[in-house]
One Martini backbone bead per residue (centre of mass of N, CA, C, O) as a GRO file, in nm:
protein
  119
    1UNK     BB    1   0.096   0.037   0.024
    2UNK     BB    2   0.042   0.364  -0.043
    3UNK     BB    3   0.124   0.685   0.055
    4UNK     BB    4  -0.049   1.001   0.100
    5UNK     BB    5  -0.263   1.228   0.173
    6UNK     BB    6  -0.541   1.110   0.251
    7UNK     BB    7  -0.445   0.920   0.458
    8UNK     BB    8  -0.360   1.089   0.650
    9UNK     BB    9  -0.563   1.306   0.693
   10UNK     BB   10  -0.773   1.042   0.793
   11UNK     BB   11  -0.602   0.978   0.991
   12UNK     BB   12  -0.577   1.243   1.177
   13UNK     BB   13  -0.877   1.250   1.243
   14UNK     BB   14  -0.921   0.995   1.403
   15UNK     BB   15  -0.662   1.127   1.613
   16UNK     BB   16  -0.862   1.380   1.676
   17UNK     BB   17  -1.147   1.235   1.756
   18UNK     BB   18  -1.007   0.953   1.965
   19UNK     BB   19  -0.847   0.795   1.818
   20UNK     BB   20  -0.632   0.496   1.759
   21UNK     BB   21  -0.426   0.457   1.577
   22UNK     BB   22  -0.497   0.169   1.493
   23UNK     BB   23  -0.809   0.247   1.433
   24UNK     BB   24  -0.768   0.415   1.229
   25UNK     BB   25  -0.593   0.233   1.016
   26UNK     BB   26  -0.799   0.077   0.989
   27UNK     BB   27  -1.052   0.231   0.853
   28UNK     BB   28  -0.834   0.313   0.595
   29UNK     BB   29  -0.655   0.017   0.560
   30UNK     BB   30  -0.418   0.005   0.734
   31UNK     BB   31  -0.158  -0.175   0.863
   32UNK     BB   32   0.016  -0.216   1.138
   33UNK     BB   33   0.310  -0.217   1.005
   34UNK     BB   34   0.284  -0.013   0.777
   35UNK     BB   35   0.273   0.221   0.944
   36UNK     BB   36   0.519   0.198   1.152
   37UNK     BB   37   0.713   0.195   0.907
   38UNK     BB   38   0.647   0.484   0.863
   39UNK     BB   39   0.738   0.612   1.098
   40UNK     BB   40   0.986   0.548   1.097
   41UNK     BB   41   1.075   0.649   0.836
   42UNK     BB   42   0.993   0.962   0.933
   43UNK     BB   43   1.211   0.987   1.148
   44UNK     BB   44   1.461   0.977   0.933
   45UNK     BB   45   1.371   1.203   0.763
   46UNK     BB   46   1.389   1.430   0.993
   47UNK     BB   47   1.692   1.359   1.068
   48UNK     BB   48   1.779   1.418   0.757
   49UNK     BB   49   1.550   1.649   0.641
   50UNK     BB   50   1.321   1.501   0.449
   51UNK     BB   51   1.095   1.568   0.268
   52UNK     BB   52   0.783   1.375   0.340
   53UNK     BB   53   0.524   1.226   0.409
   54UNK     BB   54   0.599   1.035   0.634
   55UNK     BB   55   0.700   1.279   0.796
   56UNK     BB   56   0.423   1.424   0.835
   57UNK     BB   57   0.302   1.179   0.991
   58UNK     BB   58   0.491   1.194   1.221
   59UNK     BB   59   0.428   1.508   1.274
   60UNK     BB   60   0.130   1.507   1.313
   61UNK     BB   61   0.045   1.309   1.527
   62UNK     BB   62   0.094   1.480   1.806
   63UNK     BB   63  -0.118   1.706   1.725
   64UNK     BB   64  -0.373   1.531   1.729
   65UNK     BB   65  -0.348   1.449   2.021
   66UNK     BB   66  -0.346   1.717   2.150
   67UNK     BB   67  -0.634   1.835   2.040
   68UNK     BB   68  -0.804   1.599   2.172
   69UNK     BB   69  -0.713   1.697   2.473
   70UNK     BB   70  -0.837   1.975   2.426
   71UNK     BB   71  -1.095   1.927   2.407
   72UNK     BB   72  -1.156   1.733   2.654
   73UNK     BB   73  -1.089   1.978   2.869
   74UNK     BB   74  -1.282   2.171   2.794
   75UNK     BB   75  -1.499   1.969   2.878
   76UNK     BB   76  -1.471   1.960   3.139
   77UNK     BB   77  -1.443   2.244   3.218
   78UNK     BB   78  -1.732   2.315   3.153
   79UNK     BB   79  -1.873   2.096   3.366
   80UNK     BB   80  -1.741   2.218   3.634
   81UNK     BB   81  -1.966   2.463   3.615
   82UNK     BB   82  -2.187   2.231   3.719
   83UNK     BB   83  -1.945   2.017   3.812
   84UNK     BB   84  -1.698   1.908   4.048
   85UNK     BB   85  -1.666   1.651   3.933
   86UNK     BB   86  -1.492   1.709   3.689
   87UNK     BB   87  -1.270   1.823   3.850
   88UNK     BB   88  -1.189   1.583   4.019
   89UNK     BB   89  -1.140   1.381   3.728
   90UNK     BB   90  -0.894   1.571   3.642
   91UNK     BB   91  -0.713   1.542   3.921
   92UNK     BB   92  -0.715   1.235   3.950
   93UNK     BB   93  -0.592   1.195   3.631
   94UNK     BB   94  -0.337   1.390   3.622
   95UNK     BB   95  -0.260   1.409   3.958
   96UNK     BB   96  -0.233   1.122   4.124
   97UNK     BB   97  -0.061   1.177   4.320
   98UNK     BB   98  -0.260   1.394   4.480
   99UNK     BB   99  -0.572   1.300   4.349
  100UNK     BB  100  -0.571   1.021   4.406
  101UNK     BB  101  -0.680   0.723   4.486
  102UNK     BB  102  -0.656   0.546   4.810
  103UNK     BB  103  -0.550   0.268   4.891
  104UNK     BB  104  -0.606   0.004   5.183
  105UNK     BB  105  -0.486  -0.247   5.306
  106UNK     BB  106  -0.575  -0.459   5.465
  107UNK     BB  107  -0.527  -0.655   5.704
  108UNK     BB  108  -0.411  -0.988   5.765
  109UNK     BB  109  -0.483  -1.258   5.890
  110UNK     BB  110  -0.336  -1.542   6.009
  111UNK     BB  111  -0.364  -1.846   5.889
  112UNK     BB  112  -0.512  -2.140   5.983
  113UNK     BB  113  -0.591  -2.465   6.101
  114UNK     BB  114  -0.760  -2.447   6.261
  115UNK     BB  115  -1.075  -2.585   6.434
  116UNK     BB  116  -1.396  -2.438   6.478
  117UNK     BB  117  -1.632  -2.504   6.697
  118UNK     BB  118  -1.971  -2.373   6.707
  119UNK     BB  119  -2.242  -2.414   6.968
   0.00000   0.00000   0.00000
Protein backbone atom coordinates (compact mmCIF):
# COMPACT_ATOMS: atom_id res chain seq x y z
CA UNK A 1 0.00 0.00 0.00
CA UNK A 2 1.56 3.54 -0.93
CA UNK A 3 1.27 6.25 1.53
CA UNK A 4 -0.38 9.45 0.23
CA UNK A 5 -2.15 12.71 1.18
CA UNK A 6 -5.58 11.41 1.52
CA UNK A 7 -4.89 8.73 3.59
CA UNK A 8 -2.45 10.91 6.10
CA UNK A 9 -5.60 13.37 6.21
CA UNK A 10 -7.64 10.50 7.17
CA UNK A 11 -5.64 8.78 9.94
CA UNK A 12 -4.85 12.17 11.47
CA UNK A 13 -8.92 13.28 11.83
CA UNK A 14 -9.18 10.09 13.32
CA UNK A 15 -6.47 10.55 15.73
CA UNK A 16 -8.07 14.16 16.22
CA UNK A 17 -11.31 12.56 16.86
CA UNK A 18 -10.27 10.39 20.09
CA UNK A 19 -9.27 7.12 17.80
CA UNK A 20 -6.24 5.09 18.71
CA UNK A 21 -3.47 5.16 15.83
CA UNK A 22 -4.65 1.56 15.33
CA UNK A 23 -8.24 2.40 15.39
CA UNK A 24 -7.65 4.88 12.77
CA UNK A 25 -5.51 3.06 10.57
CA UNK A 26 -7.89 0.07 10.52
CA UNK A 27 -10.64 2.42 9.53
CA UNK A 28 -8.89 3.73 6.40
CA UNK A 29 -7.28 0.23 5.26
CA UNK A 30 -3.54 0.50 6.45
CA UNK A 31 -2.17 -2.68 8.61
CA UNK A 32 -0.42 -1.98 11.49
CA UNK A 33 3.00 -3.07 10.45
CA UNK A 34 3.07 -0.62 7.38
CA UNK A 35 1.97 2.27 9.16
CA UNK A 36 4.79 1.58 12.31
CA UNK A 37 7.05 0.93 9.25
CA UNK A 38 5.84 4.53 7.79
CA UNK A 39 6.52 6.40 11.19
CA UNK A 40 9.84 4.50 11.62
CA UNK A 41 10.61 5.59 8.02
CA UNK A 42 9.24 8.94 8.51
CA UNK A 43 11.72 9.81 11.99
CA UNK A 44 14.87 8.55 9.81
CA UNK A 45 13.04 11.27 7.11
CA UNK A 46 12.95 13.97 9.93
CA UNK A 47 16.46 13.35 11.19
CA UNK A 48 17.81 13.50 7.81
CA UNK A 49 15.88 16.45 6.61
CA UNK A 50 14.11 15.10 3.94
CA UNK A 51 10.59 16.45 3.17
CA UNK A 52 8.64 13.01 2.65
CA UNK A 53 4.94 12.11 3.19
CA UNK A 54 6.30 9.75 5.72
CA UNK A 55 7.96 12.33 7.73
CA UNK A 56 4.73 14.85 7.42
CA UNK A 57 3.00 11.48 9.17
CA UNK A 58 4.82 11.39 11.17
CA UNK A 59 5.32 14.79 12.25
CA UNK A 60 0.94 15.48 12.35
CA UNK A 61 0.61 12.57 14.81
CA UNK A 62 1.40 14.12 18.13
CA UNK A 63 -0.43 17.38 17.21
CA UNK A 64 -3.35 14.93 16.57
CA UNK A 65 -3.20 13.71 19.63
CA UNK A 66 -2.64 17.14 21.26
CA UNK A 67 -6.16 18.76 19.50
CA UNK A 68 -7.89 15.49 20.67
CA UNK A 69 -6.89 15.93 24.55
CA UNK A 70 -7.35 19.81 24.44
CA UNK A 71 -11.32 18.98 23.00
CA UNK A 72 -11.35 17.26 25.90
CA UNK A 73 -10.03 19.10 28.47
CA UNK A 74 -12.03 22.25 27.17
CA UNK A 75 -15.19 19.82 27.71
CA UNK A 76 -14.35 18.86 31.20
CA UNK A 77 -13.78 22.49 32.35
CA UNK A 78 -17.11 23.48 30.61
CA UNK A 79 -18.78 20.45 32.96
CA UNK A 80 -16.79 21.67 35.96
CA UNK A 81 -18.84 25.11 35.59
CA UNK A 82 -21.68 22.95 36.65
CA UNK A 83 -20.61 19.93 38.13
CA UNK A 84 -17.58 19.90 40.80
CA UNK A 85 -16.66 16.49 40.06
CA UNK A 86 -15.89 17.22 36.18
CA UNK A 87 -13.01 18.75 38.08
CA UNK A 88 -11.89 16.30 40.76
CA UNK A 89 -12.16 13.97 37.64
CA UNK A 90 -9.95 15.70 36.19
CA UNK A 91 -7.39 16.39 38.81
CA UNK A 92 -7.87 12.38 39.91
CA UNK A 93 -6.87 11.48 36.35
CA UNK A 94 -4.09 14.28 35.11
CA UNK A 95 -2.66 14.55 39.12
CA UNK A 96 -2.75 10.87 40.08
CA UNK A 97 0.21 11.37 42.82
CA UNK A 98 -1.54 14.32 44.41
CA UNK A 99 -5.36 14.07 44.18
CA UNK A 100 -5.51 10.25 43.39
CA UNK A 101 -7.81 7.85 45.11
CA UNK A 102 -5.47 5.79 47.92
CA UNK A 103 -6.42 2.22 48.25
CA UNK A 104 -5.35 1.14 51.79
CA UNK A 105 -4.95 -2.73 52.22
CA UNK A 106 -6.24 -3.89 55.09
CA UNK A 107 -4.16 -6.21 57.34
CA UNK A 108 -4.84 -9.61 56.74
CA UNK A 109 -5.06 -12.03 59.87
CA UNK A 110 -2.29 -14.93 59.62
CA UNK A 111 -4.58 -18.15 58.53
CA UNK A 112 -4.21 -21.48 60.72
CA UNK A 113 -5.58 -24.43 60.44
CA UNK A 114 -7.17 -24.60 63.57
CA UNK A 115 -10.83 -25.71 63.15
CA UNK A 116 -13.54 -24.14 65.54
CA UNK A 117 -16.01 -25.72 66.50
CA UNK A 118 -19.14 -23.01 67.28
CA UNK A 119 -21.94 -23.73 69.19
Amino acid sequence: MKLNQRRIDEVIQGISDGLTKEAACQLVGISRATFYNWLSQGEDDAAAGRRTLKRQLFERIPVAEIECEKWHLSNIRKGAKRDWRASGWYLERTRHERYGRRFVQPEQEESSDELRVIG
